[in-house]
C-alpha positions as CSV (number, residue, x, y, z in Angstrom):
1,X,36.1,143.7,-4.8
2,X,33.6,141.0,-5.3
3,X,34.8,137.5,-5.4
4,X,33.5,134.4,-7.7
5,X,33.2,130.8,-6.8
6,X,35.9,128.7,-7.9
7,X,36.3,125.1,-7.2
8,X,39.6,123.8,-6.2
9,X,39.2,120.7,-8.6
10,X,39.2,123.0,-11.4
11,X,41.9,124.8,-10.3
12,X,43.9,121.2,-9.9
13,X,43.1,120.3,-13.2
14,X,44.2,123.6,-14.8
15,X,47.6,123.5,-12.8
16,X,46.5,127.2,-11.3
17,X,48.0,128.0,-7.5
18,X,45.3,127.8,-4.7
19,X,45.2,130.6,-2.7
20,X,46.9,130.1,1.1
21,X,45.4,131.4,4.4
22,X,43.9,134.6,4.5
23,X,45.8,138.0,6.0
24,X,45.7,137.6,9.5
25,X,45.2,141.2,11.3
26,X,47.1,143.8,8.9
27,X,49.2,141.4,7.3
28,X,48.5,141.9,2.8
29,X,51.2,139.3,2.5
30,X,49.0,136.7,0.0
31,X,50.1,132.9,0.5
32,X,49.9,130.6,-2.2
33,X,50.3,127.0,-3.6
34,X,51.0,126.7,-7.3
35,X,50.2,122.9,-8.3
36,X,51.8,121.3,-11.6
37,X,49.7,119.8,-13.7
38,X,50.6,116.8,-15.4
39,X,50.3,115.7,-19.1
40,X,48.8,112.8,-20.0
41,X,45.0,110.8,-20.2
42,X,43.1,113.2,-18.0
43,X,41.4,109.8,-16.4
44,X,44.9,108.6,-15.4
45,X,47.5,110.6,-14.8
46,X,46.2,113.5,-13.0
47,X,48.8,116.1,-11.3
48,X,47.2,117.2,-8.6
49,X,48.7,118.3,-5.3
50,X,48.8,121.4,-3.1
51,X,49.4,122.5,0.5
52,X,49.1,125.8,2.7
53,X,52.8,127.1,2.5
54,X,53.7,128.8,5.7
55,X,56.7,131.7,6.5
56,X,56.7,133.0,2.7
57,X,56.8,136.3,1.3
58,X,54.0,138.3,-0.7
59,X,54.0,136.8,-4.2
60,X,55.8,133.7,-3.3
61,X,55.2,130.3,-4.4
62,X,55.9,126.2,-3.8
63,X,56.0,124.0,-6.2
64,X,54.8,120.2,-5.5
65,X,56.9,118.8,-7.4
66,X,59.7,120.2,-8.9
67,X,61.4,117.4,-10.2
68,X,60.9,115.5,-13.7
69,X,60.3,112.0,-15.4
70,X,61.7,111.7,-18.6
71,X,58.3,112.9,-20.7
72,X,59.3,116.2,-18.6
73,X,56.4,116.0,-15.7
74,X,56.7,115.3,-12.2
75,X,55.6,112.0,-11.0
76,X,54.5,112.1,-7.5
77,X,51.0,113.8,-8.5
78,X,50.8,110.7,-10.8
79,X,51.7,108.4,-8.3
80,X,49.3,110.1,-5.7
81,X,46.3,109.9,-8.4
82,X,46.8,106.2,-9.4
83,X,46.7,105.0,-5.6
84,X,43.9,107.0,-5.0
85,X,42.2,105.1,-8.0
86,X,43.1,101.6,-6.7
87,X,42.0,102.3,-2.9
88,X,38.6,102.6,-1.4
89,X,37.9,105.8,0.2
90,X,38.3,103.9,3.5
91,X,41.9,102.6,2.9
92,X,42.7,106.5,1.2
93,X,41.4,107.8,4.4
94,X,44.0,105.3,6.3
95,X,46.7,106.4,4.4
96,X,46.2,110.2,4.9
97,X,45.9,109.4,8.5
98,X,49.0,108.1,8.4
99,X,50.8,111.2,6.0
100,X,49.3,113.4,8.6
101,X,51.6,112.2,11.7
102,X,54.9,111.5,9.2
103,X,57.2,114.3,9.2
104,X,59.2,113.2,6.4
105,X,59.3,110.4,3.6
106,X,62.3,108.5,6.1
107,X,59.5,108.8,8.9
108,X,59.8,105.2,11.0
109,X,55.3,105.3,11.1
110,X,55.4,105.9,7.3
111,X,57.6,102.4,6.9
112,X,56.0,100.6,9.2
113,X,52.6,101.2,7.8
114,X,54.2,100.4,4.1
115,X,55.4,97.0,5.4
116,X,52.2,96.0,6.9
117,X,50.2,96.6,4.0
118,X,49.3,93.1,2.2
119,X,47.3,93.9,-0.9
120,X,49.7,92.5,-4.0
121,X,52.2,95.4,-4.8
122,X,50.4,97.8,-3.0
123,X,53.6,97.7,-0.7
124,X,55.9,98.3,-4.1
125,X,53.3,101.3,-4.8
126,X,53.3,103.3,-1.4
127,X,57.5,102.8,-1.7
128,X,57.5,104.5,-4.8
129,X,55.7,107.3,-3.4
130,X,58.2,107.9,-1.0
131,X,61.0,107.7,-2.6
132,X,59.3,110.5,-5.4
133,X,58.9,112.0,-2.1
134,X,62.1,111.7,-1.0
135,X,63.9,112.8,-4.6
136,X,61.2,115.6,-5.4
137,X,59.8,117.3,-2.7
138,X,62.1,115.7,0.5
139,X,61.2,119.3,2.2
140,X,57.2,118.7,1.8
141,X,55.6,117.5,5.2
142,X,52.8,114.6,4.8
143,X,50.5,116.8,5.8
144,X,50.9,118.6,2.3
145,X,50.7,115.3,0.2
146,X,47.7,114.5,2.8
147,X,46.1,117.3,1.3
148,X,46.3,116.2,-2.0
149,X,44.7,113.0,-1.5
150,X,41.7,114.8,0.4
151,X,41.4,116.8,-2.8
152,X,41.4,113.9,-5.2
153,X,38.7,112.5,-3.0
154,X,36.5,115.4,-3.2
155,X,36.8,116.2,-7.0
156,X,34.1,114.4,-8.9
157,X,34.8,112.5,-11.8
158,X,34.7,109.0,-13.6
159,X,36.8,106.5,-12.4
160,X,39.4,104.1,-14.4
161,X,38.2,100.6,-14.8
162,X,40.1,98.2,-11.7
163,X,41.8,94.8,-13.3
164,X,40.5,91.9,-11.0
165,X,41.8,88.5,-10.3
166,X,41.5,85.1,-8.9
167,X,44.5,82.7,-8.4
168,X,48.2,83.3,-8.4
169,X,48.9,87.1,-7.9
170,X,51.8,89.1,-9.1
171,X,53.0,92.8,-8.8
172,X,52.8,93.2,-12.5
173,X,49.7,95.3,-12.4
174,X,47.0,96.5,-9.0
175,X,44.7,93.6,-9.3
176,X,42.2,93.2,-6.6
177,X,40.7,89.9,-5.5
178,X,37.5,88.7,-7.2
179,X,35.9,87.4,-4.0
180,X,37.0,90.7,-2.2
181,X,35.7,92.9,-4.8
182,X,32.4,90.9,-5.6
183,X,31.3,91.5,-1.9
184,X,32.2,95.2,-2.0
185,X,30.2,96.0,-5.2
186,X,27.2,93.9,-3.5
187,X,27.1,95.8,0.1
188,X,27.2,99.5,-2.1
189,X,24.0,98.5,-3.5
190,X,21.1,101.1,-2.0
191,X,18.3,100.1,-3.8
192,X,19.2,97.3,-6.5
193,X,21.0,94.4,-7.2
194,X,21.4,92.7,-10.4
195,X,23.4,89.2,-10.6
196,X,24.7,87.0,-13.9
197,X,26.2,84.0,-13.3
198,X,26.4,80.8,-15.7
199,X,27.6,78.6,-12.5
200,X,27.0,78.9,-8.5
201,X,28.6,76.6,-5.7
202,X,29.3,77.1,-2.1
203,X,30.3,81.0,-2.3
204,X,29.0,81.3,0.9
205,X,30.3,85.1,2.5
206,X,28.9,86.0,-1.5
207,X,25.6,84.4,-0.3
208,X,25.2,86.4,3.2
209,X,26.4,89.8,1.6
210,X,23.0,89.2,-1.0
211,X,21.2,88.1,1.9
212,X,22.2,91.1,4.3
213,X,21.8,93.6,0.8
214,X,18.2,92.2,0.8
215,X,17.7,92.4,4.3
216,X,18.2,96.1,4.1
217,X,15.4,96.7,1.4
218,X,17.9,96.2,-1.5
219,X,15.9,94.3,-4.4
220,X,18.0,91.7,-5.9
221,X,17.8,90.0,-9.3
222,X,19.5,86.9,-10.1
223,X,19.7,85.7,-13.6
224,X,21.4,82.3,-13.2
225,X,21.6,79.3,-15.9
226,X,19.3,76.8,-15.5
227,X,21.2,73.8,-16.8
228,X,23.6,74.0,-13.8
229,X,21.5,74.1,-11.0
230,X,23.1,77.0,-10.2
231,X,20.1,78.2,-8.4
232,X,20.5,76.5,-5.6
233,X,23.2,78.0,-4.1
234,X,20.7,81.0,-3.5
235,X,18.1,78.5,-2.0
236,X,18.5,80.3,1.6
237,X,18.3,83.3,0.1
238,X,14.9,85.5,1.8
239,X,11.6,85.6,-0.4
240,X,11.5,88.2,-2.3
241,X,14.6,87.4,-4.1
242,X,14.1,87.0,-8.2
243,X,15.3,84.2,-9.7
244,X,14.9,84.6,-13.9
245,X,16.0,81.4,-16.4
246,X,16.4,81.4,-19.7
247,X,13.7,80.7,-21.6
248,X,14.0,77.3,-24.1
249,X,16.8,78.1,-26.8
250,X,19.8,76.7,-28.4
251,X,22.0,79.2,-26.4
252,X,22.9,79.8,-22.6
253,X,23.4,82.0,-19.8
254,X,27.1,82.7,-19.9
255,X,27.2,85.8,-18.6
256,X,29.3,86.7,-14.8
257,X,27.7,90.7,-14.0
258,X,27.3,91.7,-10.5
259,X,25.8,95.3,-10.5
260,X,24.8,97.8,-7.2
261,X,22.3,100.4,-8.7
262,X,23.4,101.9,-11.4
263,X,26.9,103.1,-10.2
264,X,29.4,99.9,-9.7
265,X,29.4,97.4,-11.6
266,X,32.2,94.0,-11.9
267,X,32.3,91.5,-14.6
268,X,34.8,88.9,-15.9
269,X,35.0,85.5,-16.1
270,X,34.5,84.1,-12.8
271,X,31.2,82.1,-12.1
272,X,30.2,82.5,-8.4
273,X,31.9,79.6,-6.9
274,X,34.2,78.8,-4.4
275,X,37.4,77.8,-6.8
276,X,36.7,80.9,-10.0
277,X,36.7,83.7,-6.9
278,X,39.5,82.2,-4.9
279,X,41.5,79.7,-6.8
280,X,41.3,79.7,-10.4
281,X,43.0,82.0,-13.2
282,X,40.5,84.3,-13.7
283,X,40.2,87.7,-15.0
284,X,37.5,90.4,-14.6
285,X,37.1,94.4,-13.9
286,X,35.2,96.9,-11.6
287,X,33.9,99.8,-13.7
288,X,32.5,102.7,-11.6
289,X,31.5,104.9,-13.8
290,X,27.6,105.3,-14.0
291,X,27.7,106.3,-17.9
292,X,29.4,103.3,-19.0
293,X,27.0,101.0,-15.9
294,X,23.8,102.5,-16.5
295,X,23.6,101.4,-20.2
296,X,24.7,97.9,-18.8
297,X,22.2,97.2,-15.8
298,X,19.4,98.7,-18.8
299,X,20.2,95.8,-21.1
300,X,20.1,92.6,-18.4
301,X,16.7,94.8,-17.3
302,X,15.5,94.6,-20.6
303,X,16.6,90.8,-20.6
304,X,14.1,89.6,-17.8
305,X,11.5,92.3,-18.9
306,X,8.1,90.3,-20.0
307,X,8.1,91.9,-23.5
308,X,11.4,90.6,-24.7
309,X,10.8,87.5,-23.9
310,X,13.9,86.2,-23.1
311,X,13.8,85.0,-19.1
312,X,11.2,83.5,-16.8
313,X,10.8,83.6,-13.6
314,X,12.3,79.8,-11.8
């Protein structure tokens, strides 16, 4: 019987069972892995989970979860999806490495690798994994919820905006580090980079990641206010480097924007400095989705074009 394509994302985000491991020999017994979906913002709160279930009958099924929050959906999915939407696929990779070799949410190696983590509440988040684990599904393996983050990795789709902060931290909500998140967003640029800032002091790891960015062939654009010197903070910076001014007006350059390509893009309050990336109370956020940064990068590229007008080269 002829067989058609089918993604596994869209069978994730239709709550549909995945197909196990194929008949081995003369075995017709059919494996399979029914995921339930979750209701809620499809950009937040995606139920996704799944893994190959092994000793069951024809026509059988597992459920990941079973169990229910009070709007009537499981929560592990959920909590899966959000980590996955705070973490770089590096640390996501870490963390299934680690749900590979636990055999249980009460695994010594899952709570060692829980304490040692020292992102703000990130600690608070992987705890209340396992213990949806541990109430829901305490029979899963963490090779099962390890599956379910590779699949959230490989489904394509628009990310939630990331709160980011400088200064005092709290658990109230996954805030990453300005200074942290300034440099990631500038080494992901391939081919360009666009900077804002109203104010630049010291900064200097910021400096070396635009420096190593143009190093690699990156082309950099740095639209800086003129009034506070700010270019001179970029003064080792290699030729080749654009730095645009205002042109004369009653107004300034107030804007923070550091954008890689078209993809990635953060923007807040803080000025590139040592104190607004480290130490002051200051608020910002990384959006990755390209429909919402394309439009973005087009406007500051329009700023510094020669026909509007607006910028100069310093």
């Amino acid at each position: 019987m002829p067989r058609l394509p089918v993604r596994c994302g869209d069978l994730l985000r239709a709550g549909q069972p995945l197909p196990g491991p194929g008949p081995a020999g003369g075995d017709t017994g059919r494996r399979q892995v029914r995921v339930q979906a979750v209701s809620g913002p499809a950009k937040d709160e995606r139920g996704r989970a799944g893994r190959p279930a092994g000793g069951a009958s024809e026509g059988s099924r597992l459920s990941v979860p079973t169990a229910r929050d009070r709007s009537g959906t499981s929560t592990l999915p959920r909590l899966l999806a959000a980590l996955h939407d705070r973490l770089p696929e590096d640390r996501v990779l870490a963390w299934e490495s680690v749900l590979h070799k636990a055999a249980g949410p009460d695994d010594p190696l899952l709570g060692r690798f829980i304490a040692a983590q020292s992102a703000v509440g990130l600690s608070e988040q992987l705890r209340g994994i396992a213990d949806a684990w541990r109430t829901e599904t305490p029979d899963l393996t963490g090779a099962g919820l390890a599956l379910t983050l590779a699949t959230l990795r490989a489904a394509p789709r628009s990310q939630p905006a990331q709160p980011v902060v400088s200064g005092p931290l709290s658990a109230a909500i996954p805030a990453r580090l300005t200074s942290g998140v300034v440099q990631e967003v500038i080494q992901s640029a391939e081919t360009s980079l666009l900077i804002a800032s109203f104010a630049a002091y010291g900064a200097g790891d910021v400096v070396a990641s635009i420096a190593e960015a143009a190093t690699r062939g990156v082309h950099v654009d740095l639209l800086l206010e003129e009034s506070t010197q700010a270019s001179a903070a970029f003064a080792a910076l290699p030729a080749g480097v654009a730095v645009w001014h205002r042109k004369a007006s009653e107004g300034v350059l107030h804007a923070k924007l550091v954008a890689a390509d078209r993809h990635t893009a953060f923007l807040g309050s803080a000025n590139l400095t040592d104190r607004a990336l480290t130490d002051n109370i200051e608020l910002g956020v990384v959006l990755r989705d390209p429909a919402v940064v394309g439009p973005l990068v087009d406007h500051f590229r329009w700023l510094i074009a020669p026909e509007s007008g607006v910028m100069r080269l310093a």
